[in-house]
N, C-alpha and C positions, 0 to 999 in steps of 0.2 A: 545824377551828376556824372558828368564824363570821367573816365579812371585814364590818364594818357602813361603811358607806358613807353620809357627809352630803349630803343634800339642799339646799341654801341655798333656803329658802322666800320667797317676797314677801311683803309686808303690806299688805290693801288694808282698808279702811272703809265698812263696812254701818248706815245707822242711826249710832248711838251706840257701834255696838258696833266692834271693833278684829278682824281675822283675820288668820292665815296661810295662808299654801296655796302649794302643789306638785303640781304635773301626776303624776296616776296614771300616765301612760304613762311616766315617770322610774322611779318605784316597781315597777309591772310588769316592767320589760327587768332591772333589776337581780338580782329576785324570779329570774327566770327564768335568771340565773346564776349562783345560789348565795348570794348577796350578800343582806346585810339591811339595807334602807334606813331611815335614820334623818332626819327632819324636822327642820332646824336654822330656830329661828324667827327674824325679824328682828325681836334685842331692843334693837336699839341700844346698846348696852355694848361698846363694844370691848374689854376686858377678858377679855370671857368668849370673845371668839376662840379665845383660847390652848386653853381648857378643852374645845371643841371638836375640836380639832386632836389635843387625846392623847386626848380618846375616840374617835374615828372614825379608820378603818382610809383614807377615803379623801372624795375631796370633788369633787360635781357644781354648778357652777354653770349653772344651765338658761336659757331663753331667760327674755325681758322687755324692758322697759322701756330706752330708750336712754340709754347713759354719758352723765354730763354734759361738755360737752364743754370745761369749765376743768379739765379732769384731764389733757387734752392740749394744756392752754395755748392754748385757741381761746376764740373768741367763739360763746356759741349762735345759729343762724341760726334763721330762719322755718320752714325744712324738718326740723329737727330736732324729735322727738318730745320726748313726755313724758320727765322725768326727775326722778331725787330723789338729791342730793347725799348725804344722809345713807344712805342703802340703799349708794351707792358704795362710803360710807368703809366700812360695817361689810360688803361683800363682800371690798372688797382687805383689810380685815384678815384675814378668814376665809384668802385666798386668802395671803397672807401668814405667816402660823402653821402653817398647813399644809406649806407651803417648807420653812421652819425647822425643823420635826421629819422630814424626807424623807417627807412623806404625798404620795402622788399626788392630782392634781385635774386634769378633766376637763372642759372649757368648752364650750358649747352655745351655738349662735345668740350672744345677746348674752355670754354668757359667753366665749366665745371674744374675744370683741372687748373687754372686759374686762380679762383676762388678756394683751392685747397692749398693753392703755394701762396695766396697774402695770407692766411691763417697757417702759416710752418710747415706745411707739409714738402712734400718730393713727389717728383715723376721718375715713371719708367719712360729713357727715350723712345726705348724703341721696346715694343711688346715681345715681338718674336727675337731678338737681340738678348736681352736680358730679363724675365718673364718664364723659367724654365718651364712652369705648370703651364703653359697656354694652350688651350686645344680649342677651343673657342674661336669662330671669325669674326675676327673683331675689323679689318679692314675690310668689306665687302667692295666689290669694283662693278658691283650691279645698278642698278636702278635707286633712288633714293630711297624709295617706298619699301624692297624688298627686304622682309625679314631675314636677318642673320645668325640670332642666337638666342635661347632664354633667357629671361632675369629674374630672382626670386627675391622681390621683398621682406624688411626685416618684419615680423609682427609685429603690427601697434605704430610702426613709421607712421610720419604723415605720407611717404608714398604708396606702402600699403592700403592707407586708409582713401586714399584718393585712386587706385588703379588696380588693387587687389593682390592676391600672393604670388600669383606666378603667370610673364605674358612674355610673349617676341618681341623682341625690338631689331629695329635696324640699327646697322654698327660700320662707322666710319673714321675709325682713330687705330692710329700705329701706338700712340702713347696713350699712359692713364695713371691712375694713383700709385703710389708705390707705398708712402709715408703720409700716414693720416694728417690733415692739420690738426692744431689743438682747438678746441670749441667745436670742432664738428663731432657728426656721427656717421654713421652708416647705414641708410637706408635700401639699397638694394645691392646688389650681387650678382656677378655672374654665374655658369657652370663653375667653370675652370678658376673659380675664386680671388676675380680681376672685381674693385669695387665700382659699379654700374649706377649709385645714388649717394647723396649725401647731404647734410641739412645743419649749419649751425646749432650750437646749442640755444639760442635763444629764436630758432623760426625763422632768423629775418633772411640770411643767404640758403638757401636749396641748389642744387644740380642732378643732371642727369647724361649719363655717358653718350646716351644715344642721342637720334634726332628726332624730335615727337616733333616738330614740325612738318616734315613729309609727310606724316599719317594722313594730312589730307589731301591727298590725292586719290585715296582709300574710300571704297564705299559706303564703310563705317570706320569713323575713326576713333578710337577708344582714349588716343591721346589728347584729343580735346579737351578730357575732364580735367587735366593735368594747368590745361592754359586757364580754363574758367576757374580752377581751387587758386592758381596762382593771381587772376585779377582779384577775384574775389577778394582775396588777401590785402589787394592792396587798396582797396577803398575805403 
């Protein structure tokens, strides 16, 4: 039976005209485990969350654009990025309904850091801004695929148990966690002791700071195991 799996797409403005879009390299790694990925557009209807959540098998929220940061009861600083309030609301809806029926969802870059601020937590805006211990590169301005930093899993995580103790990842975020949500945990780690994974208490939301989707552009890519433990899940 086919596992189909939502994408949560962005919406950006060309001209007059209005688009969505989602990174192929989402679609590809999924492709490549069986999974049929499904483009969920940003219609702004919270509504139709719901309707999404019983037809997909499972839900990727991928990187972008930075959480607003009155979601974690802050002030926006200078050093915080772009952001759009409304794209917010209607991901933690998505992310929300998904919950609610036990559909697994899968957070990325900013998605991960998403998925820590509907579950209470905070960001750092900006890494090298407030983040004193950073020595880590965590922004890389290279190539997608190129390794940036170590990450060491916790023993016993499900990421441990799907990826092993300690691998590079590439790393493309100015922000990251600051304040834990509550129900989650902490699965992986950086050097400079920025947290790099993280996974509800009951399985169903996971994250990962990096982007295991580029890994396949790579002649071996180890992050595959990551998308096939994640269908797997959701069949």
């Amino acid at each position: 039976m086919a596992v189909f799996i939502g994408i949560s797409a962005e919406s950006y403005e060309e001209g007059q005209l209005q688009w969505s879009k989602a990174g192929h390299d989402y679609m590809k790694s999924l492709v490549a485990v069986g999974a049929v990925p499904v483009i969920i557009p940003f219609v702004n209807d919270i509504a139709l969350a719901k309707d999404y959540a019983i037809m997909c098998d499972g839900l990727i929220l991928p990187g972008g654009n930075d959480v607003d940061p009155s979601f974690y009861a802050s002030q926006k600083k200078m050093h915080c990025g772009e952001t759009d309030k409304e794209f917010d609301r209607w991901q933690m809806a998505l992310l929300e309904n998904f919950l609610v029926f036990s559909r697994r969802v899968l957070g990325i870059n900013r998605g991960m850091q998403l998925i820590n601020v509907y579950f209470g937590g905070s960001l750092y805006q900006d890494i090298v801004k407030e983040y004193k211990k950073a020595g880590a590169k965590h922004m890389n301005n290279g190539l997608k695929e190129e390794m940036s930093h170590a990450v060491e899993t916790v023993p016993g995580s499900s990421l441990w148990n799907v990826l092993g103790d300690r691998f590079l990842v590439n790393s493309f975020h100015h922000q990251a966690i600051k304040r834990l949500g509550s129900e989650l945990c902490v699965t992986a780690m950086s050097s400079d002791g920025l947290i790099e994974g993280i996974v509800s208490n009951d399985g169903l939301a996971s994250g990962v700071q990096w982007n295991p989707e580029s890994f396949l552009r790579l002649s071996s890519n180890p992050m595959i195991a990551l998308f096939q433990d994640f269908v797997d899940h959701c069949k």
